[in-house]
C-alpha positions as semicolon CSV with decimal commas, in nm:
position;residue;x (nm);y (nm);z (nm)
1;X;5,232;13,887;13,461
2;X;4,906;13,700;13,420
3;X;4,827;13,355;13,408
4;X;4,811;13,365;13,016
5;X;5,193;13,457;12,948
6;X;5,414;13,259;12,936
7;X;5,805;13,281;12,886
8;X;5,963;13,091;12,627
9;X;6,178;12,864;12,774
10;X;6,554;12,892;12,632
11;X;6,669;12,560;12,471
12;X;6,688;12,389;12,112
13;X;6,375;12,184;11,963
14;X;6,424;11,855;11,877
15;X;6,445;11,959;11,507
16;X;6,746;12,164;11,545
17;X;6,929;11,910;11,753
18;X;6,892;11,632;11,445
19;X;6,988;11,892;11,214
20;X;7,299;11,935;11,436
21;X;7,369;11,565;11,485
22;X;7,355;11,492;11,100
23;X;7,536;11,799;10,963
24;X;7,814;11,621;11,284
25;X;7,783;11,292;11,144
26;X;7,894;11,385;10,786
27;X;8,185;11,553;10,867
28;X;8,248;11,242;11,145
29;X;8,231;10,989;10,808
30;X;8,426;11,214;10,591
31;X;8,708;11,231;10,840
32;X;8,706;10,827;10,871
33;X;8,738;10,799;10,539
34;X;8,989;11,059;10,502
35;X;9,190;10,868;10,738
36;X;9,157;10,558;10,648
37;X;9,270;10,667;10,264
38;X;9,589;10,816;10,442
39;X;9,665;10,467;10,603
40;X;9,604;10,294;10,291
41;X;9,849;10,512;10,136
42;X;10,119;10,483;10,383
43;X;10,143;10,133;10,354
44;X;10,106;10,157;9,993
45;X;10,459;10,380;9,989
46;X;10,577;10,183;10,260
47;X;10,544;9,874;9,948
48;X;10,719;10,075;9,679
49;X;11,002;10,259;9,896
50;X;11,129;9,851;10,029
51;X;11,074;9,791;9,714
52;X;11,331;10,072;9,533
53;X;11,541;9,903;9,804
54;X;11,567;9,571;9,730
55;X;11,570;9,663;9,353
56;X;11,893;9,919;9,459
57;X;12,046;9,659;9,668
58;X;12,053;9,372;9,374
59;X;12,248;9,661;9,112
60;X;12,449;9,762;9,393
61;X;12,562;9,401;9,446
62;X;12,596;9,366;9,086
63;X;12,868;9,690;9,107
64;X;13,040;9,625;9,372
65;X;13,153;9,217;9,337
66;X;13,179;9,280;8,988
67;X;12,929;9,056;8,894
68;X;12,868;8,965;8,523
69;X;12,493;8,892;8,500
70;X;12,386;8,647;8,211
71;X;12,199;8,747;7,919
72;X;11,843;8,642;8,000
73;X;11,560;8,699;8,229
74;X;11,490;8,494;8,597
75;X;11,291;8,582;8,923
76;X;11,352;8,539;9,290
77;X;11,264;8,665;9,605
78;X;11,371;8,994;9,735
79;X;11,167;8,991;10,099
80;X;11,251;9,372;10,304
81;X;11,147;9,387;10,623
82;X;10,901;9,130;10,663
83;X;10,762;9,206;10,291
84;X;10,718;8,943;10,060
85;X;10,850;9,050;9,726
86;X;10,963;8,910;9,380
87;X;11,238;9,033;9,181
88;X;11,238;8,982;8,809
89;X;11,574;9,075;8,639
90;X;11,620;9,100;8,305
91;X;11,995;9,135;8,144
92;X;12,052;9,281;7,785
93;X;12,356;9,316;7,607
94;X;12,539;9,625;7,481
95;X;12,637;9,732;7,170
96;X;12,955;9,776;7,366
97;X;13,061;9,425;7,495
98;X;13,184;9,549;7,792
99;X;12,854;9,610;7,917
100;X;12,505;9,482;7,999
101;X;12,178;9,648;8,082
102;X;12,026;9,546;8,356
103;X;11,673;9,590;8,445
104;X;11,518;9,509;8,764
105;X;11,162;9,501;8,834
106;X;10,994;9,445;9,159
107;X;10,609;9,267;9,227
108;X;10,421;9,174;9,521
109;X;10,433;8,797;9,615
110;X;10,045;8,796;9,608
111;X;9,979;8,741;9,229
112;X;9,920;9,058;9,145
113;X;10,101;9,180;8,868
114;X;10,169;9,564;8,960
115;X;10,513;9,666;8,939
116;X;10,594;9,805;9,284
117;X;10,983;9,935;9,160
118;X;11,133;9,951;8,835
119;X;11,546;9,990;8,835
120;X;11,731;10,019;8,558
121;X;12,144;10,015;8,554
122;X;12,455;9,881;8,407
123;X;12,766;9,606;8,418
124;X;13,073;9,643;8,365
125;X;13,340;9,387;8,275
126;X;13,614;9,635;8,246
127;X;13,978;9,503;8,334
């Protein structure tokens, strides 16, 4: 071979290893933010499943010491597992006297007004 040919030498130009890096770094951010909306969503059902709970444990109170809820509407706190909740329950009467609607309703502590749970069920002041 003479002094005027040369070999290419094997390797990648600088062009094609940008190209590379950015097509890498787009599906890096994607996957963050992927993630990060899956986290945000567990904790999210994490909220509303303690909240079903403490919304199921109230009516099942309600059934099983025979409570007879008055007519009327009041809040309190229904904390699960470290999570600060409020219950609002709301009682209704019947056309049958014997029982009463109940409604329970369950919102994070934080001000925010989104309904987390939403339980409704029924009294009984049967003899």
């Amino acid at each position: 071979m003479g002094a005027g040919s040369r070999r290419p030498i094997g390797g990648f130009t600088l062009v094609e290893v940008l190209v590379a890096l950015t097509i890498v770094a787009v599906a890096l951010m994607a996957s963050l933010r992927a993630t990060g909306s899956l986290a945000i969503s567990a904790g999210e059902l994490r909220q509303r499943t303690l909240a079903q709970w403490s919304a199921e444990n109230r009516l099942g109170r309600i059934r099983i010491q025979g409570e007879w809820p008055e007519q009327g509407k009041r809040s309190y706190d229904c904390t699960q597992a470290d999570v600060a909740m409020t219950c609002e329950e709301e009682v209704f009467v019947t056309p049958n006297p014997q029982f009463r609607r109940v409604e329970l309703s369950v919102f994070p502590v934080e001000g925010q007004r989104v309904r987390l749970a939403r339980l409704v069920g029924f009294a009984t002041n049967l003899p």
